[in-house]
Each structure stands twice: as C-alpha cells, then as structure tokens.
PASEBA-1860 file (N, C-alpha, C; in nm, 3 decimals):
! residues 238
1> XXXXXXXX> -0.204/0.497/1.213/-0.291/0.601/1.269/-0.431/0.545/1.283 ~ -0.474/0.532/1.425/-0.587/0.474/1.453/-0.719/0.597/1.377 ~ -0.835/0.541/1.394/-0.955/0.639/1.367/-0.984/0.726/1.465 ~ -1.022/0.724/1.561/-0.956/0.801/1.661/-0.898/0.931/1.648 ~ -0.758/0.896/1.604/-0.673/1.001/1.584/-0.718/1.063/1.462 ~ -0.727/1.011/1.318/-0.797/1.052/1.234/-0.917/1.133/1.212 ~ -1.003/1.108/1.359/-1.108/1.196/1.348/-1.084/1.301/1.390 ~ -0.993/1.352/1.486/-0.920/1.425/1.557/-0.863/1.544/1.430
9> XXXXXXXX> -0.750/1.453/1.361/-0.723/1.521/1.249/-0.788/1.578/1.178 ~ -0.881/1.521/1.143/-1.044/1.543/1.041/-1.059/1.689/1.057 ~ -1.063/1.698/1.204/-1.183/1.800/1.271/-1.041/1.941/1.278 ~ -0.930/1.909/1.314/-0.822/2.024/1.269/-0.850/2.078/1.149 ~ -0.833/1.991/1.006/-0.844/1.988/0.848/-0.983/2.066/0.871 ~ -1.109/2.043/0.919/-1.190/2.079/0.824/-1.199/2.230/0.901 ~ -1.191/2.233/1.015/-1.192/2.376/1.107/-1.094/2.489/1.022 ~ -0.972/2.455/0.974/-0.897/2.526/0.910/-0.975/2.531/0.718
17> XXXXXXXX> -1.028/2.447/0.667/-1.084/2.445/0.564/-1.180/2.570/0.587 ~ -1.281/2.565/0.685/-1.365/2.692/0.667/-1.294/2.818/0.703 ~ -1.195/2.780/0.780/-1.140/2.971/0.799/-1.083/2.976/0.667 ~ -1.000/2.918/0.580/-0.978/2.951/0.432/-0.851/2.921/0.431 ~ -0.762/2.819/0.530/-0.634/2.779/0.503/-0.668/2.623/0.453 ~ -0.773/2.579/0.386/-0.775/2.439/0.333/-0.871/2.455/0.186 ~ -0.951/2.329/0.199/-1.029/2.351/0.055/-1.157/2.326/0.119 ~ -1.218/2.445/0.172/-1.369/2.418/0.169/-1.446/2.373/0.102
25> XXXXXXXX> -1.457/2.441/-0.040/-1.535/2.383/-0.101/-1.535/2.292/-0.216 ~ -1.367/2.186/-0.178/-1.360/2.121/-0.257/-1.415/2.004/-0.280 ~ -1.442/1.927/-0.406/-1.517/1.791/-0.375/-1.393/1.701/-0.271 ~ -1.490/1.562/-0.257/-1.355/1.463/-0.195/-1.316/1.365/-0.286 ~ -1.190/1.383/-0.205/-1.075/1.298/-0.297/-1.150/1.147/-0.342 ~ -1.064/1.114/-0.420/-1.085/0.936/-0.463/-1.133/0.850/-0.376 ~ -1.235/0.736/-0.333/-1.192/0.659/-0.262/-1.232/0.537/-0.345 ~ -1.130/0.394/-0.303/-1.177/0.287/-0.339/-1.299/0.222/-0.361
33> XXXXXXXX> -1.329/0.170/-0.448/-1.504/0.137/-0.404/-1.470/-0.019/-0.491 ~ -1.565/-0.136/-0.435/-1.559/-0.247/-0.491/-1.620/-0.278/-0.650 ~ -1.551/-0.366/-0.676/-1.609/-0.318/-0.826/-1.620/-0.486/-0.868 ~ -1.549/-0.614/-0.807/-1.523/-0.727/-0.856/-1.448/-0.828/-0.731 ~ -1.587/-0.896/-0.733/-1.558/-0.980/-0.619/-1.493/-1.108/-0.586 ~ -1.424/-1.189/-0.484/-1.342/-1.326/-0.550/-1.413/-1.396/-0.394 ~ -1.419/-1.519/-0.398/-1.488/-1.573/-0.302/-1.390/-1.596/-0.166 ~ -1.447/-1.669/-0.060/-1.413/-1.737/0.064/-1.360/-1.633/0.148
41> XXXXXXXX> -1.291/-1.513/0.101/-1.284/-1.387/0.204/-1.415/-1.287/0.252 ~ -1.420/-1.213/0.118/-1.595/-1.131/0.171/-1.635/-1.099/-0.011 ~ -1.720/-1.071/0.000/-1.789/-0.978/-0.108/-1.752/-0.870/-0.169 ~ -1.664/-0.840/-0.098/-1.607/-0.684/-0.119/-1.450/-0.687/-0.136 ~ -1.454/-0.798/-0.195/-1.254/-0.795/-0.224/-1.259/-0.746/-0.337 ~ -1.181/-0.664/-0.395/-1.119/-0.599/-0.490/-0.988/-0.656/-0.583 ~ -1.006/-0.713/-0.709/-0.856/-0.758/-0.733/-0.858/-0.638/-0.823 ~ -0.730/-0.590/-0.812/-0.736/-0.456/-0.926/-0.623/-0.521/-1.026
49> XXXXXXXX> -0.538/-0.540/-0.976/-0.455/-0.559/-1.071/-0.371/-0.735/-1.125 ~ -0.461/-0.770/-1.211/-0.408/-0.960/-1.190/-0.386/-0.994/-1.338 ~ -0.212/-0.954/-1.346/-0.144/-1.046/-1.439/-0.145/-1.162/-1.478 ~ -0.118/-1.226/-1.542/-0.040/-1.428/-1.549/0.108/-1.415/-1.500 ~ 0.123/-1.475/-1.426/0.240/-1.549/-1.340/0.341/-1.527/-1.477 ~ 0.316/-1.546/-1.587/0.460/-1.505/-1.741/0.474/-1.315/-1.718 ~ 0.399/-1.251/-1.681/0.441/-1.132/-1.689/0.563/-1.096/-1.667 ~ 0.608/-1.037/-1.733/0.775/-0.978/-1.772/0.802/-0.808/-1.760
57> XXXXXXXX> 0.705/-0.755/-1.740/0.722/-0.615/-1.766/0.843/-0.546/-1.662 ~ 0.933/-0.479/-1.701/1.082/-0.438/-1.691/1.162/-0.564/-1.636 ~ 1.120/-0.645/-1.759/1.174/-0.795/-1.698/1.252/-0.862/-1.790 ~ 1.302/-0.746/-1.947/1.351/-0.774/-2.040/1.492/-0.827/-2.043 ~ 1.525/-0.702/-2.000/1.690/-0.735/-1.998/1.757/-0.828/-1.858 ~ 1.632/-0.859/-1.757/1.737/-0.975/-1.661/1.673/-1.071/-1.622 ~ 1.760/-1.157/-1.603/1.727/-1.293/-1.584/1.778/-1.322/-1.455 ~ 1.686/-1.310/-1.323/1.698/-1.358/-1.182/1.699/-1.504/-1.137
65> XXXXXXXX> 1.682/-1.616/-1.195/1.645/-1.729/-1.177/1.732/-1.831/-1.109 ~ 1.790/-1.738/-1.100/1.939/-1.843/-1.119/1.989/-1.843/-0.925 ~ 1.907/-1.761/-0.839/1.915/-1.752/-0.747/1.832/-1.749/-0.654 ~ 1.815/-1.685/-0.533/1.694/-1.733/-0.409/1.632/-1.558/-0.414 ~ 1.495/-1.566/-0.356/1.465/-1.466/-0.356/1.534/-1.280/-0.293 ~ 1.643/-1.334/-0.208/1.731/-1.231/-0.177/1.831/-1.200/-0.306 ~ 1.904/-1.265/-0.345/1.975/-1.221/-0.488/1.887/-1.173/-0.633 ~ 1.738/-1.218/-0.629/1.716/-1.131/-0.728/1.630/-1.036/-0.687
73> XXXXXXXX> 1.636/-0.988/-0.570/1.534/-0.872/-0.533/1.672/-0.756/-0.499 ~ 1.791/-0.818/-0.468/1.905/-0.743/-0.434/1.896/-0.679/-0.625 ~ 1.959/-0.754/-0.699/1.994/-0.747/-0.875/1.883/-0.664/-0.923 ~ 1.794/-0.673/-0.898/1.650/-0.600/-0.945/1.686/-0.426/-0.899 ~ 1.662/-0.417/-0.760/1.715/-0.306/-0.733/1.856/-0.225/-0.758 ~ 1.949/-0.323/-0.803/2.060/-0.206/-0.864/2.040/-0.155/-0.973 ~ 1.933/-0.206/-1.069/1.896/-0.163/-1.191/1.815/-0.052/-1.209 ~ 1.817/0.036/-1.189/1.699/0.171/-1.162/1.624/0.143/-1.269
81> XXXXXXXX> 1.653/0.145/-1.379/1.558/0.083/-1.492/1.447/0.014/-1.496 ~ 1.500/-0.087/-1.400/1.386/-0.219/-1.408/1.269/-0.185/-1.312 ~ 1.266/-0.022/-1.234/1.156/0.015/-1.140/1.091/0.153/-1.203 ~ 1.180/0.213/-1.313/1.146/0.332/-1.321/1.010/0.399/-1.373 ~ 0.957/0.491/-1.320/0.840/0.512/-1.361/0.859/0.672/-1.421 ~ 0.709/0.733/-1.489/0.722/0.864/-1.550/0.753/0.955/-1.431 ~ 0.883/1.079/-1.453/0.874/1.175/-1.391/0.751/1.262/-1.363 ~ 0.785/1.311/-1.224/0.837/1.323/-1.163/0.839/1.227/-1.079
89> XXXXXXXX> 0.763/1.123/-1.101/0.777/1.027/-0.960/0.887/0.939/-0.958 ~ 0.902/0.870/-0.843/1.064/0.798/-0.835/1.058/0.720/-0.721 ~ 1.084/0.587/-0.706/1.105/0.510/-0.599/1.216/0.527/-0.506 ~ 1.162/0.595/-0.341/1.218/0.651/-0.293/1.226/0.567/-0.166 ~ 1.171/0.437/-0.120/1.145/0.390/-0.074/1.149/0.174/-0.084 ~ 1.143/0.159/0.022/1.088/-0.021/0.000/1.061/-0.121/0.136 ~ 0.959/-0.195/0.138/0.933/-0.242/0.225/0.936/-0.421/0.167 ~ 0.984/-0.516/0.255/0.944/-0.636/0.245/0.829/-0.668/0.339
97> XXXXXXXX> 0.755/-0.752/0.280/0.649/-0.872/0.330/0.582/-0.970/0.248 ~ 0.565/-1.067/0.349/0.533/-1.181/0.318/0.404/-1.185/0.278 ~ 0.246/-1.219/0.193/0.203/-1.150/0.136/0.102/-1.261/0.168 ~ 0.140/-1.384/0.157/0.074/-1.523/0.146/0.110/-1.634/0.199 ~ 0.246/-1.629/0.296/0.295/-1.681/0.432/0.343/-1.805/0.345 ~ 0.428/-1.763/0.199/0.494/-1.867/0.139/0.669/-1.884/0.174 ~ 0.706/-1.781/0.258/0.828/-1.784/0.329/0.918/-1.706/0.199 ~ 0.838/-1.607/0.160/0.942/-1.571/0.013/0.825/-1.419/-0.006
105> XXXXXXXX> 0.923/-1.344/0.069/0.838/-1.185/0.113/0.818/-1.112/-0.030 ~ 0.722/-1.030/-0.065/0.732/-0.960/-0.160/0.778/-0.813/-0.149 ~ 0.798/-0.692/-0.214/0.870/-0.612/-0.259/0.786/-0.544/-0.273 ~ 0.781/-0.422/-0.223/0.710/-0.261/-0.217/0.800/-0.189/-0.231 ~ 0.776/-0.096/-0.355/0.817/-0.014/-0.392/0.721/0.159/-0.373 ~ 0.779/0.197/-0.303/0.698/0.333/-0.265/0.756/0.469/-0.341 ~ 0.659/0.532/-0.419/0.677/0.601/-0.521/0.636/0.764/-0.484 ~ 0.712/0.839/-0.505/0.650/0.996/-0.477/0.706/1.093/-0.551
113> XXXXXXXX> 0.699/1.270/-0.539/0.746/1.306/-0.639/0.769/1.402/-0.558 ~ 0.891/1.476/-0.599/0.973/1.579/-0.561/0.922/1.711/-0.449 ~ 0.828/1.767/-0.529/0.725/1.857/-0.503/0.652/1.828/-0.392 ~ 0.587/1.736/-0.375/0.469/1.683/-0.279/0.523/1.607/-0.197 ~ 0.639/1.567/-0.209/0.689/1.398/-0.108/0.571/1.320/-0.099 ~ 0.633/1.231/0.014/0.480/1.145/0.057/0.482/1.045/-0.007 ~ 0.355/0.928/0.047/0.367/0.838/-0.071/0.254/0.832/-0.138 ~ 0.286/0.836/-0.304/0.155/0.891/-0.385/0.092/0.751/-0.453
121> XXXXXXXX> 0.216/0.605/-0.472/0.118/0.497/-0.522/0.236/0.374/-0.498 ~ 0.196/0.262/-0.509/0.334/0.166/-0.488/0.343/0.045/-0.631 ~ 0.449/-0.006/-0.630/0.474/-0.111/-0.718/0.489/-0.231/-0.590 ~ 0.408/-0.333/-0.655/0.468/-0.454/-0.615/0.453/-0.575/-0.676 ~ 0.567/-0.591/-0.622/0.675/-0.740/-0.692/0.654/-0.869/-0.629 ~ 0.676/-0.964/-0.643/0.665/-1.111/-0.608/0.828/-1.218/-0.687 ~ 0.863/-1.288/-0.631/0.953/-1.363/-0.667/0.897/-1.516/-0.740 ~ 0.905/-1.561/-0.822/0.816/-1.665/-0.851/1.018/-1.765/-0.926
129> XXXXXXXX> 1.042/-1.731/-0.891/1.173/-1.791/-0.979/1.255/-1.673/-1.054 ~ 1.183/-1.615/-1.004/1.218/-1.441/-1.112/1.137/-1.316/-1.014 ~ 1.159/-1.195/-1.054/1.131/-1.093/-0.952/0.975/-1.064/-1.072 ~ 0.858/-1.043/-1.023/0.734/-1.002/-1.103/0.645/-0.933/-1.047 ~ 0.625/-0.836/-1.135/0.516/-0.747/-1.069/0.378/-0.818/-1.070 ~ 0.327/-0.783/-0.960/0.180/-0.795/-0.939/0.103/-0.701/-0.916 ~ 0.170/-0.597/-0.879/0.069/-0.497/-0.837/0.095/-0.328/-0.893 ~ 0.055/-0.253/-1.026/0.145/-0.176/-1.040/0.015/-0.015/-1.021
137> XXXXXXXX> 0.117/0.072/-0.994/0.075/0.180/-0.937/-0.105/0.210/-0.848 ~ -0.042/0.118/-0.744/-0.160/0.112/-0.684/-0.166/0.251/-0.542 ~ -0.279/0.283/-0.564/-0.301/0.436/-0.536/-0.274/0.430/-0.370 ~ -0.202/0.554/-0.296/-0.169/0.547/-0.195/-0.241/0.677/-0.103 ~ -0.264/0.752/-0.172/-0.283/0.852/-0.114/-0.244/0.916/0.018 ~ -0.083/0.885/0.024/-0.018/0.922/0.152/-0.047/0.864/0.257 ~ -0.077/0.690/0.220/-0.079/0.643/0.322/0.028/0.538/0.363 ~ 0.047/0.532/0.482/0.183/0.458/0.582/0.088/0.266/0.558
145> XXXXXXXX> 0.197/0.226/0.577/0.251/0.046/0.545/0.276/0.037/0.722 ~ 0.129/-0.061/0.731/0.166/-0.180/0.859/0.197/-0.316/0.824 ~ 0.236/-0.388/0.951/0.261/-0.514/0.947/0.200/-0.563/1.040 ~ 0.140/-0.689/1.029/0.057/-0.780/1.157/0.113/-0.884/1.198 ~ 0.169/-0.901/1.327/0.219/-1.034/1.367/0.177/-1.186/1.363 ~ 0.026/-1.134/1.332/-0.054/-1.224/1.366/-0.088/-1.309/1.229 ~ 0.001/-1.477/1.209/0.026/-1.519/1.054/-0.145/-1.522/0.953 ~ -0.247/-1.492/1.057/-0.392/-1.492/0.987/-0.393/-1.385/0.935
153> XXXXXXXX> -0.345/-1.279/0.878/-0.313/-1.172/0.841/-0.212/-1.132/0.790 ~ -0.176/-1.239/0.686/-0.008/-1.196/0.571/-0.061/-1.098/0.522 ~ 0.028/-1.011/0.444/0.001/-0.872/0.396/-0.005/-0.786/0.441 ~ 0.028/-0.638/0.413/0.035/-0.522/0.469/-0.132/-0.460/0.496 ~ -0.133/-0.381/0.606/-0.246/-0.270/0.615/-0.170/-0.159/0.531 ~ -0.306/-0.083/0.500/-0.222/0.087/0.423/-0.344/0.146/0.472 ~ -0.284/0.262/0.484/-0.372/0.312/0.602/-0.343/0.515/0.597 ~ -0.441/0.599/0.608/-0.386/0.716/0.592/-0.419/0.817/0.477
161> XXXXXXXX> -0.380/0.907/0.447/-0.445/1.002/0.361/-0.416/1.130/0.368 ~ -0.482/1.233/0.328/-0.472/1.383/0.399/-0.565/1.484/0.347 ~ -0.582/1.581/0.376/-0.689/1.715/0.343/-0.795/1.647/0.409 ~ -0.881/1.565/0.340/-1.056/1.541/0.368/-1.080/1.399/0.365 ~ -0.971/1.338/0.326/-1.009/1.150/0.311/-0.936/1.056/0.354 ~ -1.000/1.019/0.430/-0.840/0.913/0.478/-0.940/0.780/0.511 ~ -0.834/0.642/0.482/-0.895/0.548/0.443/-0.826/0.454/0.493 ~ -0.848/0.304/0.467/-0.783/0.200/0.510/-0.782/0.113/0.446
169> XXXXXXXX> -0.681/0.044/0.336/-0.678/-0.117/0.301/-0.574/-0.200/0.326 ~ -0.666/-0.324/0.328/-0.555/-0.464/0.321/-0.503/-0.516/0.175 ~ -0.318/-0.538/0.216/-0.313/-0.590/0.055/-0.273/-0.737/0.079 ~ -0.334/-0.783/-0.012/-0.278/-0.944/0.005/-0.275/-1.008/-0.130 ~ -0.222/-1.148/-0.177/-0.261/-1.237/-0.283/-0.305/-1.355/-0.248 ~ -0.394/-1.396/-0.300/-0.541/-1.440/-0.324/-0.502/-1.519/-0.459 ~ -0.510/-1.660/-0.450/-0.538/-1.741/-0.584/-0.400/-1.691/-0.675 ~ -0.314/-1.631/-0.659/-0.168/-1.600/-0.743/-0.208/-1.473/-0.779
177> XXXXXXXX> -0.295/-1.373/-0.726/-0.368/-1.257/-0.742/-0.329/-1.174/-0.623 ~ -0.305/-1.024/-0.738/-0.286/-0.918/-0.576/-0.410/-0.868/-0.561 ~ -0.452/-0.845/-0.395/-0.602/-0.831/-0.406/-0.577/-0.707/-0.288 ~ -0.641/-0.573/-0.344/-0.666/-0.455/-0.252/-0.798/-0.414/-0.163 ~ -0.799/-0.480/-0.040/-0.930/-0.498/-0.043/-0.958/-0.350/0.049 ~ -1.037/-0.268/0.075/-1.079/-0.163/0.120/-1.172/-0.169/0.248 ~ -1.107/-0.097/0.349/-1.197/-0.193/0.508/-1.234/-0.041/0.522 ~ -1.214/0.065/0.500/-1.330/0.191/0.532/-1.262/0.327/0.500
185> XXXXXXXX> -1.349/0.423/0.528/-1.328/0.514/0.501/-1.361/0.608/0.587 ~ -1.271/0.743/0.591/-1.348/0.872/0.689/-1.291/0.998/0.614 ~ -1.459/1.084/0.614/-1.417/1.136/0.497/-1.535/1.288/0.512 ~ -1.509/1.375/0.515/-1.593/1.493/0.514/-1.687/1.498/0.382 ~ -1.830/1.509/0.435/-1.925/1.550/0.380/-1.918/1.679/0.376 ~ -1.882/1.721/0.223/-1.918/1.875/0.216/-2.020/1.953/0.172 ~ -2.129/1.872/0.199/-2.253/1.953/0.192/-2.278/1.978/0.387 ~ -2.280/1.892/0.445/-2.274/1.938/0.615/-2.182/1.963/0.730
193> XXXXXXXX> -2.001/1.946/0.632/-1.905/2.016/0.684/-1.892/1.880/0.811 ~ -1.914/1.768/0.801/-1.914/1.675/0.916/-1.859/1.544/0.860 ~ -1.797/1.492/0.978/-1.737/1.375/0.940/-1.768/1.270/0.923 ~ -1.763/1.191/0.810/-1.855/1.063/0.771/-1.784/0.925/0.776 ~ -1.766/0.812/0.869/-1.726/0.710/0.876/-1.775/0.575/0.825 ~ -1.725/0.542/0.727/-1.816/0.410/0.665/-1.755/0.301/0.656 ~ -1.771/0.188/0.659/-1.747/0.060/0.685/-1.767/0.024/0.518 ~ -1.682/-0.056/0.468/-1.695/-0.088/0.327/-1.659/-0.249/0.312
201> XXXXXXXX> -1.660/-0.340/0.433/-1.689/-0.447/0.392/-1.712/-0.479/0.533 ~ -1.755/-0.600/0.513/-1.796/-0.676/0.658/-1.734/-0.803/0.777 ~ -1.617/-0.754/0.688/-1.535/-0.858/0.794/-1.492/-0.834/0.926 ~ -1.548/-0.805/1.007/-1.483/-0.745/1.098/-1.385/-0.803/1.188 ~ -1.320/-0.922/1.211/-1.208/-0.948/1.222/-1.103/-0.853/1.144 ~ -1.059/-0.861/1.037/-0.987/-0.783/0.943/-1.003/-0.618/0.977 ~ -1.124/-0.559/0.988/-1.131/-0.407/1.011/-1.027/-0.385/1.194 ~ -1.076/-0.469/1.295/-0.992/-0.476/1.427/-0.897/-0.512/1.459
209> XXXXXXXX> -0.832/-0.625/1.358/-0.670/-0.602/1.345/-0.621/-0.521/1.265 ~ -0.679/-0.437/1.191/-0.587/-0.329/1.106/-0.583/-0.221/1.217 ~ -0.701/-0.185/1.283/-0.741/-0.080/1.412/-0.619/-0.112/1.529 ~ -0.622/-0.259/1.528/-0.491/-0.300/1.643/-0.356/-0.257/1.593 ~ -0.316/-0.290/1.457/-0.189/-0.262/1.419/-0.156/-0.126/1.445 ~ -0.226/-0.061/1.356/-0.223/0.093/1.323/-0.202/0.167/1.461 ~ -0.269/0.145/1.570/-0.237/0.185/1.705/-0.100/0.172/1.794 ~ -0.075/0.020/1.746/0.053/-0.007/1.809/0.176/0.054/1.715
217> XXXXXXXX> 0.127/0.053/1.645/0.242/0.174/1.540/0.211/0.293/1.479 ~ 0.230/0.402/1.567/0.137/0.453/1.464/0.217/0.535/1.368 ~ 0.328/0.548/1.360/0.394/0.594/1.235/0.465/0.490/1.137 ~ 0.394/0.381/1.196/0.373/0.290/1.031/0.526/0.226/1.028 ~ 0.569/0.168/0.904/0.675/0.073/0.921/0.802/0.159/0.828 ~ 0.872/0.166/0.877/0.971/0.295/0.813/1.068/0.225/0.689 ~ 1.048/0.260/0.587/1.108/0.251/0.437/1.220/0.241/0.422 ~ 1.296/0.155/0.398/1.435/0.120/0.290/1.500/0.214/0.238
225> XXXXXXXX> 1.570/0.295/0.244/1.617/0.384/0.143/1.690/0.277/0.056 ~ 1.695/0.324/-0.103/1.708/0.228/-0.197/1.890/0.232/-0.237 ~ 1.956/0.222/-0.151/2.060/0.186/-0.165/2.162/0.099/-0.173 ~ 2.293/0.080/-0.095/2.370/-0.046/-0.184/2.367/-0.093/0.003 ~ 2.327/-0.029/0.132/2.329/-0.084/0.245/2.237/-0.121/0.293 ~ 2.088/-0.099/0.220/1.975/-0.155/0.189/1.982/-0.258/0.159 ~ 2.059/-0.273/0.009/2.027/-0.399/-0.045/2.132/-0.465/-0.007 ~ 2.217/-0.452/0.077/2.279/-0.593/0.150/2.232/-0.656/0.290
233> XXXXXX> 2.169/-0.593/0.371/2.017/-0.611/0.427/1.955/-0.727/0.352 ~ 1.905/-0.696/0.210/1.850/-0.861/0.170/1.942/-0.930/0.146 ~ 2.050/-0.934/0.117/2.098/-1.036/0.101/2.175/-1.120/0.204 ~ 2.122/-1.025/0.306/2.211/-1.103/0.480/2.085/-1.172/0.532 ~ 1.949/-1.149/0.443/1.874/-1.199/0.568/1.834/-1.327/0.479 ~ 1.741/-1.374/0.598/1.742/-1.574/0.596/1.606/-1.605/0.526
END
C-alpha cells in the first residue's frame, strides 16, 4: 500500500473518527523510533533484536544439522512447539526470504490472535547449520510483507497499519544481526485532526524502492498456511 493510498485511507479513518465510529480522541499508536545506530547504511538503523549465532531458544529438543536449509525449516515447522508463543496468539502464517543474498532464505513467522486476526508481530528464523531465531516478536502492527526484485535490497519491506498510524520498515541482517530499520511514518495529529508524514531516515534510495514495491503489489506477498502442503513446497524448492 503506497502513501498515496494511505493518505486516502487516513482521511476515511479520521472523517469517521470525528463522527464517533473511530477513536477521536485517542492518543497514537506506537511508532518505531531509532534508538541505536550500526554504520555504512544510515544513522538511523535500528538493531532491535541481536542474539549470538549459539542461540538455541525452542532449539532444545532438535537437532537440524544434519541437512540443507529446506529439511530443517520443513522439521522445524512440524513441531508446533518449537514456534509456539503465549495465547492467544498463534502462527498462522509464513513467508520465505533471502535476507542477505546468502542463497539460504530466512523464515517469517506471522503471528495473530483469534479475536483481531491480522498480523500483530513476527518471528524470524535464519538457518546457520540449524534453524535460529533472530528476530523475535517484532511488532507488526497489521502490516503486509513485500519483496524487491532488485538484489540491492535483500529483505522484506513491512509496510501498513490501521486506525491512525501506518508506517513503513525494512528488515534485513547486517553484520549476523537482524536490523529493523524504519523509513517513515503517517500518522494523525490529534491535536489538529490532520495528517502528518515524516521521513525517519535519510536514505532515500531505500524509502523509493519500498514506495516502488508496495505499489506494484499492493496486497503484499500472500502467507503460507502452515501446513504439511506448505511444507513440501520447501522441500521441492532449489
């Protein structure tokens, strides 16, 4: 969903907010903000979540090693265990990509809960000889998973939102690091009931191919259901 359309949306959301079918006078939602920077990309990269390459977490009971990254991302997923998170939420979803153009895609796990659907945060995994998380419950706020053709751009866009905030990041790894970096935001000011567009880093290459993707798709890259015809899907592909 381009900005564009988003502002479009914006202006539905907030028109219905003052007649009293939304939240007028609610504050706004979460948004990313930089907090810790890593060099040669921009100033404003974000690593939120950076394990050591030994991390094991729901990594007790199996041992993937013994195969290529399709057999233990297949084995991983028959184990509901080894993804499960606190109710109500539940991995309902999964996307592959390549993250760092090492020819060995990583694993999105898209998480939501009964009540709300949608997607509310994701897990992701990496294969290192073994299936490992790198990235865990990283906040989604109902937003849709692109892909860029273009190999200067491994990693997904996430993109999307709803009520009053909707936003845009790139995920990638960086140095053996998952790095969420945050390219903007649009977001109602509710002290002037108007829509506020901000730019939150300065790359602008990166902000116009996420703008390009998001357009040419705009309902985003459609999810895995986590089943046994899913997961022979990975294990047919090359």
């Amino acid at each position: 969903m381009g900005r564009k359309a988003i502002a479009g949306l914006l202006a539905v959301l907030l028109l219905c907010g003052m007649a009293g079918c939304g939240r007028a006078n609610a504050p706004p939602e979460e948004t990313a903000t930089a907090t810790e920077s890593t060099a040669e990309m921009t100033s404003n990269d974000v690593v939120i979540w950076t394990p050591e390459w030994e991390e094991t977490r729901y990594m007790e009971k199996a041992a993937f090693a013994a195969g290529a990254w399709q057999n233990a991302y297949a084995a991983f997923l028959r184990e509901p265990e080894n993804y499960k998170e606190e109710d109500p939420c539940h991995a309902f979803g999964f996307v592959l990509a390549d993250f760092d153009n090492d020819g060995s895609p990583e694993l999105i796990l898209v998480y939501g809960d009964g009540e709300q659907g949608g997607s509310l945060f994701a897990n992701i995994y990496t294969y290192r000889g073994n299936v490992r998380i790198i990235g865990q419950q990283i906040k989604m706020f109902y937003k849709l998973i692109y892909l860029s053709t273009d190999p200067a751009f491994p990693g997904v866009f996430a993109e999307g939102g709803r009520t009053s905030t909707f936003s845009s990041n790139y995920w990638t790894i960086k140095d053996n690091k998952f790095v969420d970096v945050p390219l903007w935001t649009n977001a109602v000011d509710w002290e002037t009931h108007e829509m506020v567009y901000t730019e939150l880093m300065d790359n602008k290459q990166l902000i116009a191919e996420a703008d390009r993707v998001t357009s040419l798709y705009p309902n985003g890259i459609k999810y895995s259901k986590i089943d046994e015809a899913a997961i022979q899907t990975i294990l047919d592909a090359e």
